[in-house]
Residue, then its C-alpha position, 0 to 999 in steps of 0.5 A: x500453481x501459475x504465480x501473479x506478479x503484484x504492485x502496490x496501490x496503496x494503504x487505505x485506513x479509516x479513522x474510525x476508533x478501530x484504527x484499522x489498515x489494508x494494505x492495497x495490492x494490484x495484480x500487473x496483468x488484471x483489475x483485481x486488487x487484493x486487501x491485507x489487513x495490517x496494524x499501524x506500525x506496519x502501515x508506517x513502515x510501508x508508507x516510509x518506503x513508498x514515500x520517497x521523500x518522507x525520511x526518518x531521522x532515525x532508520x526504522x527496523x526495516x531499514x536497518x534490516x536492509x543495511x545489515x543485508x548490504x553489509x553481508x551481501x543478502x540480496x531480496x530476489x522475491x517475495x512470495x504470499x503463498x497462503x491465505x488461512x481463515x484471512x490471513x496471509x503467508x508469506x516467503x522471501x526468496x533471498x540469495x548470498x554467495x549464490x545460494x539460496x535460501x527461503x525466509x518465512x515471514x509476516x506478510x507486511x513485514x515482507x513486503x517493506x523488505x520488498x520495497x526497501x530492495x526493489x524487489x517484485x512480490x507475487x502470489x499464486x492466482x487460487x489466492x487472488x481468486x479466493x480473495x482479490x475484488x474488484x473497485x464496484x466503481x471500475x465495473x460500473x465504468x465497463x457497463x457505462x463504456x458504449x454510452x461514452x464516444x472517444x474523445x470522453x476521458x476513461x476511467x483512472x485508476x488513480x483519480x480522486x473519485x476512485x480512491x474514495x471508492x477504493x476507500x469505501x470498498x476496504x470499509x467495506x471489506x474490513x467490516x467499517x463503518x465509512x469514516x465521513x469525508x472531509x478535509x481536516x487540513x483545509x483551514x491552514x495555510x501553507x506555511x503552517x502546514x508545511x510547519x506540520x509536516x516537518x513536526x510529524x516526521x520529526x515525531x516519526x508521525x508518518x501517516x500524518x506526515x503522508x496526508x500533510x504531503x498529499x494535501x499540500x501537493x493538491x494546494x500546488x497543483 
């Protein structure tokens, strides 16, 4: 079985009361993204490693996972999710010391923050990706709207405000959701207080709150 090498595209959560979370992959080489539902501890620990400036005062398991595998000379070469069972996923690390190797079994998430914290790629195999990858429904209807737009109209960005809330919509969707009503919950603060906010969640180790307070902020210097 050919392997897919996958990227992260980000953590989509709702506020509904469920509290539910997914964990966005993308394939490197197609359209396809690959939804794994995770609890919120885990979208913690992988929001932290995606967000280079969020710093905990103190190292979460993950990290200090990574400094013990420093100390022994434990390298994180891949990570594997090799099997998809009644919707959840299975994964491997692939970690190597004196030159020798040796396969890690391991909760998908949790592999995953150990691939990020070690700059390692993940993979999975492409009858996974077909069982379980979907498309954004806002990508499809750009390809369909392609010939009605000339050259110099911009394209469709993966990463624009539009198709995030789609992205958004679709995991919703995915996780059986019912869609959280859009809104800013920032918007009547200011700067300073929000930036006060900031540095109390990463203090109180709220991370996904500290995520959205850094977002919002940066939209407010742009």
């Amino acid at each position: 079985m050919s392997l897919v090498k996958l990227t992260i595209k980000g953590i989509s959560y709702s506020h509904t009361q469920n509290g539910a979370y997914a964990l966005i992959l993308n394939e490197v080489d197609g359209e396809r993204k690959l939804p794994i539902v995770i609890g919120a501890f885990e979208a913690q620990a992988i929001a932290i490693a995606i967000e280079e400036d969020l710093k905990p005062p103190r190292p979460l398991t993950h990290d200090l996972f990574k400094t013990f595998c420093d100390r022994f000379d434990i390298v994180v070469k891949q990570v594997i999710i090799h099997k998809l069972v009644d919707g959840v996923f299975f994964s491997s690390i692939i970690c190597e010391r004196d030159g020798i190797e040796e396969i890690i079994d391991a909760r998908t998430s949790d592999a995953i923050s150990l691939a990020l914290r070690f700059d390692a790629p993940i993979f999975t195999y492409q009858n996974i990706l077909d069982k379980a990858g979907i498309y954004l429904r806002e990508q499809e209807e750009a390809d369909a709207k392609d010939e009605d737009y000339d050259d110099d109209d911009d394209d469709f960005d993966a990463d624009d405000d539009d198709n995030n809330e789609e992205l958004s919509d679709v995991i919703d969707e995915f996780l059986n959701i019912a869609p959280a009503e859009k809104g800013n919950e920032f918007a009547d603060y200011s700067l300073q207080e929000l930036n006060d906010m900031l540095e109390l969640a990463v203090l109180n180790e709220d991370y996904e709150k500290a995520a959205r307070l850094r977002d919002e902020l940066s939209k407010r210097n742009l």
